[in-house]
Backbone as a ProteinNet text record, in pm:
[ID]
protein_1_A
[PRIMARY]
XXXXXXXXXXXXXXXXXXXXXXXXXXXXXXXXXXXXXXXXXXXXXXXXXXXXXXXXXXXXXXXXXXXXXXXXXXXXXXXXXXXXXXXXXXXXXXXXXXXXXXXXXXXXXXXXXXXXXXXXXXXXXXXXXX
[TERTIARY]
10057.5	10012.8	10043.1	9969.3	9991.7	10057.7	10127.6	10288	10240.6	10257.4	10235.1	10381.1	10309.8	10427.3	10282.7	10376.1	10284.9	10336.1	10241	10275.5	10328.2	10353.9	10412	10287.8	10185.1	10011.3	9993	10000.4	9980.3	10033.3	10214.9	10311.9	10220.9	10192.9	10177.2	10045.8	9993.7	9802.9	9832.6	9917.7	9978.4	10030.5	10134.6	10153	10034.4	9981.4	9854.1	9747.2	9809.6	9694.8	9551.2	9534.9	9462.3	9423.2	9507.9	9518.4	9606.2	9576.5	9649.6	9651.6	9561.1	9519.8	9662.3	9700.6	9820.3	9945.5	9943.6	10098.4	10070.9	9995.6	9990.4	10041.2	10017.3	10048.4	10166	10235.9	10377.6	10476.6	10450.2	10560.2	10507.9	10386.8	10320.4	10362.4	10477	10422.7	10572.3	10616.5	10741	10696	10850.8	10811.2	10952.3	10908.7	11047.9	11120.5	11213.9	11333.7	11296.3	11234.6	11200.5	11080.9	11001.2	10945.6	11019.9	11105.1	11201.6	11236.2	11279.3	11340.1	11250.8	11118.7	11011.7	11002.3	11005	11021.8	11124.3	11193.7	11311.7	11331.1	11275.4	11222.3	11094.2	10987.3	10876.9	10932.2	11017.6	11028.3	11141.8	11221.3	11299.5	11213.8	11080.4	10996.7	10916.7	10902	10833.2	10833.1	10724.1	10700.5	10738.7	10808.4	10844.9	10723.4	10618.1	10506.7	10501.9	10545.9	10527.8	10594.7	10753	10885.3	10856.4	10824	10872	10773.6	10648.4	10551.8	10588.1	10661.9	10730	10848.2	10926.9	11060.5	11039.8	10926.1	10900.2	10827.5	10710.1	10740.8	10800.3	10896.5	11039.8	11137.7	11116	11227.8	11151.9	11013.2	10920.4	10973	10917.3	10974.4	11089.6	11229.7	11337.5	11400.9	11315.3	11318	11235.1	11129.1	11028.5	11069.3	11104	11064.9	11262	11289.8	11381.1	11332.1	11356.8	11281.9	11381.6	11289.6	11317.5	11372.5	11484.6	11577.1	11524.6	11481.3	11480.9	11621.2	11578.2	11704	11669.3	11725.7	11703.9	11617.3	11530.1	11462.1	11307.8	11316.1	11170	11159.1	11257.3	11245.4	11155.2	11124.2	11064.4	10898.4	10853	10752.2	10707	10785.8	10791.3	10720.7	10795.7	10751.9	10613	10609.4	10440.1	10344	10368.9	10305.6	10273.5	10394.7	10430	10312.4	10302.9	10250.2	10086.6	10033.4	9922.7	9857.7	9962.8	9924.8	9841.8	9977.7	9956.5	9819	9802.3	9692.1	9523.7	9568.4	9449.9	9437.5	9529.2	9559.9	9576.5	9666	9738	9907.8	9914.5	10073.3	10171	10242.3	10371.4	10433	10498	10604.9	10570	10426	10410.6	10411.6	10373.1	10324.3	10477.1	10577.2	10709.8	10723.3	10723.3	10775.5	10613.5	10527.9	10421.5	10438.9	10460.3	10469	10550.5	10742.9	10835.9	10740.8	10714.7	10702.2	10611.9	10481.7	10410.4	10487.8	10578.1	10656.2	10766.1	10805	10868.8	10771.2	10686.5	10562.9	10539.6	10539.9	10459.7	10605.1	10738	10878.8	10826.1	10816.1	10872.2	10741.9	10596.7	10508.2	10414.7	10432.7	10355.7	10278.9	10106	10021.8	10068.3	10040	10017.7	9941.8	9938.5	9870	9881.4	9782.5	9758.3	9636.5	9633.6	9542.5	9529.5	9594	9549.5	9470	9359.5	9238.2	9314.2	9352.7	9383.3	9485.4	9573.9	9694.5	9661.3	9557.7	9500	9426.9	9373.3	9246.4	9380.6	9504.2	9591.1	9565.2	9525.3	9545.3	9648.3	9622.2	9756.7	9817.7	9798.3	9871	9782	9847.8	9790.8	9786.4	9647.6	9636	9541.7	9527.7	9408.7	9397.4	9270.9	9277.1	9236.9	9361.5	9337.4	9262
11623.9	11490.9	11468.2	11413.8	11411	11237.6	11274.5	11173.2	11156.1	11026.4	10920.4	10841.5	10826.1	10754.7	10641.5	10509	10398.8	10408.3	10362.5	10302.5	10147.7	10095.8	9940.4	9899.2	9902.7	9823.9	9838.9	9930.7	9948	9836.4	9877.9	9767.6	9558.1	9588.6	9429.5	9400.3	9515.4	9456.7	9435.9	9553.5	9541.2	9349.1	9355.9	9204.4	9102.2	9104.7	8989.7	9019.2	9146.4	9115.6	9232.4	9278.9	9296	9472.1	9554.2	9676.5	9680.2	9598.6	9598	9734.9	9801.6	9941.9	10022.7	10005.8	10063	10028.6	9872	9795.4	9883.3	9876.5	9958.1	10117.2	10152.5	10311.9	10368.9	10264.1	10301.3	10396.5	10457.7	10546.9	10715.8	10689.6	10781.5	10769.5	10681	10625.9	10645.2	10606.9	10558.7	10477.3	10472.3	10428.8	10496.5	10446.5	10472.7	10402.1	10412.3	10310	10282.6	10252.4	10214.7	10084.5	10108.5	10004.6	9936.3	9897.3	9815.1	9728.5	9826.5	9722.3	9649.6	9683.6	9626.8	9466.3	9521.6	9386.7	9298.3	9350.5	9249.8	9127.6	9226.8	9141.4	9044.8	9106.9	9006.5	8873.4	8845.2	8768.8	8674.9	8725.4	8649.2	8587.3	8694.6	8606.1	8482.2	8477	8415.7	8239	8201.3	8058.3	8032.1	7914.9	7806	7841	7869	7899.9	8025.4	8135.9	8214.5	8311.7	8278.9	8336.5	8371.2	8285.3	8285.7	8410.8	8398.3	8496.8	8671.9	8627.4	8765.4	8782.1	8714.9	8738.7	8800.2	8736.8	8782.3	8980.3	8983.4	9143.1	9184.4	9173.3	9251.2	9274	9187.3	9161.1	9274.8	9299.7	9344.4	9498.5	9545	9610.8	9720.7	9658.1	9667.8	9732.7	9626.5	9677.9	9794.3	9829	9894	10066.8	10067.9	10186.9	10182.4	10330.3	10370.7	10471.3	10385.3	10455.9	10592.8	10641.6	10787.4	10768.2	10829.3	10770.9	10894.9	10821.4	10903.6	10994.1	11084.7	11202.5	11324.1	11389.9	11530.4	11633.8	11621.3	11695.6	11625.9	11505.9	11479	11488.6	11521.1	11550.7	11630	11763.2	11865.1	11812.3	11721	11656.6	11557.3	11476.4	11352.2	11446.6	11528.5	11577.7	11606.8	11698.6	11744.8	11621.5	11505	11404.8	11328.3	11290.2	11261.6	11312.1	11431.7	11535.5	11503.3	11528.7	11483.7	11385.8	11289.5	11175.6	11131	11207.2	11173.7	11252.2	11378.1	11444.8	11328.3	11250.3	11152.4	11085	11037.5	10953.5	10799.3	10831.2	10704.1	10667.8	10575.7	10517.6	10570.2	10645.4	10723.8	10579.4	10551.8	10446.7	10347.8	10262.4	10139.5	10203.3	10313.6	10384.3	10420.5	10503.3	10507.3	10492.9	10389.9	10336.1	10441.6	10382.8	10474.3	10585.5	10676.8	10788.3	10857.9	10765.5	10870.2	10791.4	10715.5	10701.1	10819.7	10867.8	10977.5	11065.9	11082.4	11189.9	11208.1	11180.7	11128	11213.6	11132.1	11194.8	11326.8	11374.6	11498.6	11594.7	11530.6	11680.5	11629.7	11519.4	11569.2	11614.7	11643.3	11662.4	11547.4	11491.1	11351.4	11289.1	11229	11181.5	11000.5	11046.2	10895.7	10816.5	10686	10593.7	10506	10446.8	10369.1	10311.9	10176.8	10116.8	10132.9	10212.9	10243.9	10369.4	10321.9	10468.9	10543	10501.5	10623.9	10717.8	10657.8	10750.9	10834.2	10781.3	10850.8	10982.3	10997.9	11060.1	11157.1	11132.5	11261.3	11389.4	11440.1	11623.8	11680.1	11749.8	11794.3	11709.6	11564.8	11492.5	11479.1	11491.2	11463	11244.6	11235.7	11060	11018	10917.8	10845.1	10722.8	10694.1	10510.2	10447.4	10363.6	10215.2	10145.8
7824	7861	8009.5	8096.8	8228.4	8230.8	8327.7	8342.6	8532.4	8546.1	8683.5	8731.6	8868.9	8941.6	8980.9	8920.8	8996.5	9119	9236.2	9332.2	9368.6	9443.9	9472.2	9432.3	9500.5	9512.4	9366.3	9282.6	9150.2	9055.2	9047	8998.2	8982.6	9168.9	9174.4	9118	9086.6	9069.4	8903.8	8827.8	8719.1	8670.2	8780.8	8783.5	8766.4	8870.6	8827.5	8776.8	8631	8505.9	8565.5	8681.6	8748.6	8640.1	8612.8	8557.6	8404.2	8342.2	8218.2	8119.6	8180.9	8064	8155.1	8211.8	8310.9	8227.1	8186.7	8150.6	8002.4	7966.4	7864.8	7805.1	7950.2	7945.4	7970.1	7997.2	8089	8006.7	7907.3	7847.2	7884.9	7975	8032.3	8229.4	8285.6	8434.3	8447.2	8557.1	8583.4	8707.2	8796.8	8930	9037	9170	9269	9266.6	9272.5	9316.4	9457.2	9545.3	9647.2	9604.9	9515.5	9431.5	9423.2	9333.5	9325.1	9410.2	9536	9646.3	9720.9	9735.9	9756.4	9629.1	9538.9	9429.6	9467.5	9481.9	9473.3	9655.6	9744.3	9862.2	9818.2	9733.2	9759.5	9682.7	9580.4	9483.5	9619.1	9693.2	9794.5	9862.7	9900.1	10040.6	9971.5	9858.8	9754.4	9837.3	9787.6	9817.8	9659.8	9687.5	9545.7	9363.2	9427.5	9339	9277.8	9391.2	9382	9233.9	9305.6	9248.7	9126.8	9023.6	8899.5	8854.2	8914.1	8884.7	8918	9019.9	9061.1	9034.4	8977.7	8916.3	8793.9	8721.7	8569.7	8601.7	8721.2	8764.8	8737	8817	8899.8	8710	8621.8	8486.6	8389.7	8418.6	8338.5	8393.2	8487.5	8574.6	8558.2	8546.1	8514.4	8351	8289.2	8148.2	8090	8194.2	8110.2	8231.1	8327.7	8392.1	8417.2	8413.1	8499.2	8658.7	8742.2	8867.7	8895.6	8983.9	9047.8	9180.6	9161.7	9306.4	9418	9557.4	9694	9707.9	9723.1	9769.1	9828	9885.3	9963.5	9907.3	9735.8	9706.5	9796.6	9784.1	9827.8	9975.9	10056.2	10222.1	10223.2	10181.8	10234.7	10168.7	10095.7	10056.2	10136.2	10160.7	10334.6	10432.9	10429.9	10605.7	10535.8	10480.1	10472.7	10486.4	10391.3	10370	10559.6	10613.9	10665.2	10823.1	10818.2	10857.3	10854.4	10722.5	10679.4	10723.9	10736.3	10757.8	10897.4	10964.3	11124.4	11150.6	11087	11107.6	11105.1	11023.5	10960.2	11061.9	11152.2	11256.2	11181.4	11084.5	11033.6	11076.4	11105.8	11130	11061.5	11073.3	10998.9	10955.6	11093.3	11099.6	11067.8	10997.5	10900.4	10786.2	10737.9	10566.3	10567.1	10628.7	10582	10442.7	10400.8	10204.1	10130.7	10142.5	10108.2	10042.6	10208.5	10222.9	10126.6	10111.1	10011	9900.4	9893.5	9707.5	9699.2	9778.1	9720.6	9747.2	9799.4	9809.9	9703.2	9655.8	9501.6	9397.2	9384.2	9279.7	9331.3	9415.9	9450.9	9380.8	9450	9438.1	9277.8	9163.7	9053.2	8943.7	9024.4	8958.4	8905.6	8945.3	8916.6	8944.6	8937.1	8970.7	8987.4	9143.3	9224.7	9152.5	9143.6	9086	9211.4	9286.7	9393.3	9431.1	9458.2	9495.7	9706.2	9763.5	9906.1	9892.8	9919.9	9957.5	10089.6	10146.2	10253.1	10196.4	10128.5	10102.4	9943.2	9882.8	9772.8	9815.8	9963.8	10037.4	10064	10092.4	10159.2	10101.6	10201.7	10187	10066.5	9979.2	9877.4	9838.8	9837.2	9716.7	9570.3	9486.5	9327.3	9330	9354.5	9343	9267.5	9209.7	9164.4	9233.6	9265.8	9327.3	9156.9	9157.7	9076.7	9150.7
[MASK]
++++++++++++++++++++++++++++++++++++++++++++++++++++++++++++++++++++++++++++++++++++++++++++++++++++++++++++++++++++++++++++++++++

């Protein structure tokens, strides 16, 4: 059975209902722990309206995925990516978070799940665009 790493863009489209055949699948998905910390900022930057909608994310989130922690296996995946990237003539230094989460998926075998066409288009990454 083929096994995914959502991306952040994924998670949030997940959130607003947008990909439900996804919330569905998740014993097939995981995510990064860099996701996470991304969650846990947007629900801070949150307008009064916002929060609760993204707190309930971030709770959903939590309970349902144990993320994949960044560490020294996915370096040698960064750079390539990283690499790739610049080749495209895309911004290293804004995609940064991007970049390790596909780099994550790539060290542990895992198809990207992402709603950014550019970083789905990378050279040698395994992606699908949501």
């Amino acid at each position: 059975m083929r096994q995914y790493l959502l991306d952040t863009s994924a998670v949030i489209a997940i959130g607003r209902g947008e990909l439900d055949e996804l919330s569905e699948r998740s014993d097939t998905a995981t995510i990064c722990a860099l996701t996470v910390c991304g969650l846990h900022h947007g629900v801070l930057a949150a307008s009064d309206d916002q929060r609760s909608g993204r707190l309930a994310l971030l709770a959903w989130v939590e309970r349902t995925f144990r993320p994949l922690p960044i560490d020294e296996r996915v370096a040698p995946a960064y750079g390539r990516l990283a690499m790739a990237a610049r080749s495209a003539r895309r911004d290293v230094r804004r995609g940064t978070a991007d970049l390790l989460i596909a780099a994550t998926a790539e060290t542990h075998g895992l198809t990207l799940l992402t709603r950014d066409e550019r970083l789905a288009r990378l050279p040698g990454l395994d992606a699908e665009l949501v």
